[in-house]
N, C-alpha and C positions, 0 to 999 in steps of 0.2 A: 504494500500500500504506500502510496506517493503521499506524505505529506507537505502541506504548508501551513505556517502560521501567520496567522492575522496578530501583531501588534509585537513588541520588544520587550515586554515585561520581563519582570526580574524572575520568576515563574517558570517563565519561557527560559530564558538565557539561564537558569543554573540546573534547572530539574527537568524537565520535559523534552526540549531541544536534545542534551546528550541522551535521556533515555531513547527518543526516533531512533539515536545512530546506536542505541544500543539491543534494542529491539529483533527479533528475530520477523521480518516480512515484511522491514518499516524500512521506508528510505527518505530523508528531510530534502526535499526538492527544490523551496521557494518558503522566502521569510516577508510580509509585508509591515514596513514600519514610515510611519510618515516624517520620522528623523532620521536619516538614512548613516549619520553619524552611532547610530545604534545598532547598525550592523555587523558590522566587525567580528564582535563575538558568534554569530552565527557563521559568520563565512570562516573563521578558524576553527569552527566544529566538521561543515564541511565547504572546502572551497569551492565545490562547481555551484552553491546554491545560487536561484537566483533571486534578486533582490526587486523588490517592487517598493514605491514610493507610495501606492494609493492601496486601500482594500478593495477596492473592486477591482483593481487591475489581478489580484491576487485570485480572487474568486471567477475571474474572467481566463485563468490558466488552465490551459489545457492537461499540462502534465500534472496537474495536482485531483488528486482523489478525495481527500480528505483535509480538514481544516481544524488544527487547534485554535484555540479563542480564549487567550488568557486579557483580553480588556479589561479596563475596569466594570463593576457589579450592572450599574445603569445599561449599559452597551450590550449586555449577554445575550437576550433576547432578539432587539433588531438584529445582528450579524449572525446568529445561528438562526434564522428565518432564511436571511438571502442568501447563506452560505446553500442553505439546504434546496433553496429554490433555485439555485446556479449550479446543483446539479452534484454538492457535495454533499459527504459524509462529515458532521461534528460532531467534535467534542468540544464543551466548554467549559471553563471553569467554574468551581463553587462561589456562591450560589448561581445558581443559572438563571433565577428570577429571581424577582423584589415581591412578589405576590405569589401566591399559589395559581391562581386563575391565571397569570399569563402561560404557564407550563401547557393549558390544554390545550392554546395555538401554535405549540409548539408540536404535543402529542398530534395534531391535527395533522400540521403540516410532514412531519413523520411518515403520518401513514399515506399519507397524501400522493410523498415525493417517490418514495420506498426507498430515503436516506436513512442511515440511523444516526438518530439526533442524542447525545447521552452526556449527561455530568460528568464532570472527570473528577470523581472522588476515587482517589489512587486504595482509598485504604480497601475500599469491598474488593479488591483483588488481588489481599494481602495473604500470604496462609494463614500468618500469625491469626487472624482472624477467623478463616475457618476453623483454625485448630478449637478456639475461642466458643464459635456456633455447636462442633459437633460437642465437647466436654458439656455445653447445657444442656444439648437432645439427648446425649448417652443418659444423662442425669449424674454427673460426677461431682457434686455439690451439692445432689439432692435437689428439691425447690427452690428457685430463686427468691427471694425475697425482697432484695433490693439492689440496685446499681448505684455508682459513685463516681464521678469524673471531674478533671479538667483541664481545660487549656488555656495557657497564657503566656504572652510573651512581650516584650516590650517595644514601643512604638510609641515615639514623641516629638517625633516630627510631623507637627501641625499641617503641614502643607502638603503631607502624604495623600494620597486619595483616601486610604483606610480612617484620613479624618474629615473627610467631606462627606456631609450630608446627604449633596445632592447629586451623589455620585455612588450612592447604596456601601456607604464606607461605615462602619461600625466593627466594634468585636465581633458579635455575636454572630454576624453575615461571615465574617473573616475567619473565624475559629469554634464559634458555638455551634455551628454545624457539625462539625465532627463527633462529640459526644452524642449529638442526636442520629446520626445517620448510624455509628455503629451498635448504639443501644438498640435501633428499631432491627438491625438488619440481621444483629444478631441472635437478636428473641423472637423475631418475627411479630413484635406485637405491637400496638400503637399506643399511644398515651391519649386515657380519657379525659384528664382533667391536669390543669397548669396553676401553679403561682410562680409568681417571678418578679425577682426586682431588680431594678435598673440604674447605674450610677452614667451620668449621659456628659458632653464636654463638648461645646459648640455644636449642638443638634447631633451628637453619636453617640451610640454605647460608648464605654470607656471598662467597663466591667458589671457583672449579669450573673445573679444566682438563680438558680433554675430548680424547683420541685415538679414533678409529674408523677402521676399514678396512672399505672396502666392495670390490668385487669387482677393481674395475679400478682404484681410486684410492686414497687416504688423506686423512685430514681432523682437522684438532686447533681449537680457541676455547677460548676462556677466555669466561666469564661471571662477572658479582659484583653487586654493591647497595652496598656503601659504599667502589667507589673512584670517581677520576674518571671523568666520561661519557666516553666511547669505543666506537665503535663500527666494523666495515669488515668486507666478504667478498672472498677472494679467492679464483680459481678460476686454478689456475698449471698449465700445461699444456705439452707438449714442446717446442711451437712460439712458443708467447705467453700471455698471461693475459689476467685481465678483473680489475678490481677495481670494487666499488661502494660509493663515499667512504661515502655514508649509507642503506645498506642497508633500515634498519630505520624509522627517524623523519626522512627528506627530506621538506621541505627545514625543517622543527622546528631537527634536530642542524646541519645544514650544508648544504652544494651538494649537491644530490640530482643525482647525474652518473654515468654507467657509462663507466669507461674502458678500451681493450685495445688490448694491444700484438701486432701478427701477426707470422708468420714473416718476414717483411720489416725487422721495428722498427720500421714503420709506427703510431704514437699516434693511434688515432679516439679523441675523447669525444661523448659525447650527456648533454644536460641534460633534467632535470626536475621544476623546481621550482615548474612551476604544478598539479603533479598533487595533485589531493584522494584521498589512496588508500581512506580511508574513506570518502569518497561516490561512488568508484567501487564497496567491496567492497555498500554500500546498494542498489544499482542493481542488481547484478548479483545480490543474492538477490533481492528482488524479482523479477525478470525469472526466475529459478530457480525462486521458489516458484507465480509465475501459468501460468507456460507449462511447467515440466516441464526448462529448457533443462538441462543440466549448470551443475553451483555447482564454481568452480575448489577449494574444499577442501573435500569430503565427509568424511562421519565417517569413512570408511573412509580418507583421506588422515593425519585426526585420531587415529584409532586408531594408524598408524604410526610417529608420534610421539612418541606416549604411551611404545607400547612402545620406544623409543630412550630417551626420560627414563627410564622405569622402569628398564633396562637401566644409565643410567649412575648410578643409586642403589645399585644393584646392585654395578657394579662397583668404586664407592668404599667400598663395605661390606665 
């Protein structure tokens, strides 16, 4: 699969860009950036790429199959439309929308185009994570009880887009998603009811505690942007738990390791810190988009999401 990327983000240029050239059936074709002094880094990753100055000259290429879309938040929606309507295959980055309902013009235009249009949240294509999913359907901690997480890292420069308003910049768009997508994806269940509260800093989150009760469990994280990195998920259960040191950015943040403790006190850990989980989530659209396979987060995964952030906007309002 031929990629291109629509825009130069830091995203793009440190994580995504090298996993295409690391990827097994991905080849990085064409980068469009409308600073073209933002290039560089692409063209030393590979040098035949080619370079466009506009995004639609990008989406107007032939040789390109497929389109990453690390924009910023506001942007996700327009470009993964025309992308998909110009005859490509996306992926975009988290969040893909500011609302729940724009995802269904998205689903729309999906089935519409017979593109596949998909979030790029690298973790649902982590093992660390399946290991994670099967240890709660074996029942190795017995019933789950409750989950526990968080992410945060620091960001304080004001004039990032992550602190613009009007540009879908906050934590919780930025990092509070993660605790949500692998709590839901791991238990398969949704959360019936939210509190939450909000500490905000020029119209953004700035840091966001999170309660939710889902049918059979309970679940609370804390997310933010200008405190210390921290990150972990815990899944605490009647018999044992599981915790995963670096849930989110293994082995970036630290020992990428799933540990649990069974009804016995029994301590297994399993390591992973040679996993590229972006150049597996690469692989795996690919292989989604040529043959039809199942993609582990479809927009319908992404729309449930959504509606959880939305939800906890909601209920700090």
């Amino acid at each position: 699969m031929r990629w291109g990327i629509l825009g130069a983000a830091k995203i793009a240029r440190t994580e995504v860009a090298p996993a295409i050239m690391l990827a097994q059936g991905a080849e990085l074709v064409a980068v469009a950036t409308r600073d073209i002094d933002r290039a560089p880094p692409f063209q030393a990753l590979a040098p035949a790429i080619q370079v466009h100055d506009s995004y639609d000259a990008l989406l107007a290429n032939p040789d390109v199959d497929a389109i990453y879309i690390p924009l910023p938040n506001h942007l996700h929606v327009e470009w993964s439309l025309k992308a998909a309507q110009a005859g490509k295959h996306v992926l975009c980055e988290k969040p893909i929308a500011l609302q729940a309902d724009e995802i269904d013009q998205l689903i729309t235009t999906r089935d519409a185009t017979g593109k596949l249009i998909a979030e790029a949240f690298m973790v649902a294509h982590h093992p660390q994570w399946a290991l994670a999913r099967d240890l709660l359907a074996q029942g190795a901690i017995g019933k789950l009880e409750h989950v526990e997480g968080c992410f945060t890292y620091t960001n304080r420069d004001l004039t990032n887009i992550r602190h613009i308003a009007a540009m879908g910049g906050g934590g919780v768009r930025d990092v509070g998603v993660y605790p949500c997508i692998t709590a839901r994806m791991t238990t398969g269940a949704e959360p019936q009811a939210l509190r939450a509260d909000i500490r905000s800093q020029n119209g953004v989150d700035i840091f966001a505690r999170v309660w939710a009760d889902f049918a059979d469990f309970t679940m609370s994280f804390y997310c933010g942007m200008m405190q210390a990195r921290r990150q972990q998920m815990v899944f605490h259960g009647q018999d044992g738990w599981i915790a995963l040191n670096a849930p989110f950015n293994g082995p970036t943040y630290g020992d990428c390791r799933v540990e649990w403790c069974d009804a016995n006190g029994r301590m297994t850990r399993e390591h992973f810190n040679s996993v590229n989980q972006y150049a597996l989530m690469i692989e795996a659209f690919g292989k989604s988009a040529q043959t039809g396979e199942a993609f582990a987060c479809p927009l319908e995964m992404s729309r449930g999401n959504q509606v959880m952030i939305d939800a906890i906007f909601d209920a700090a309002a």
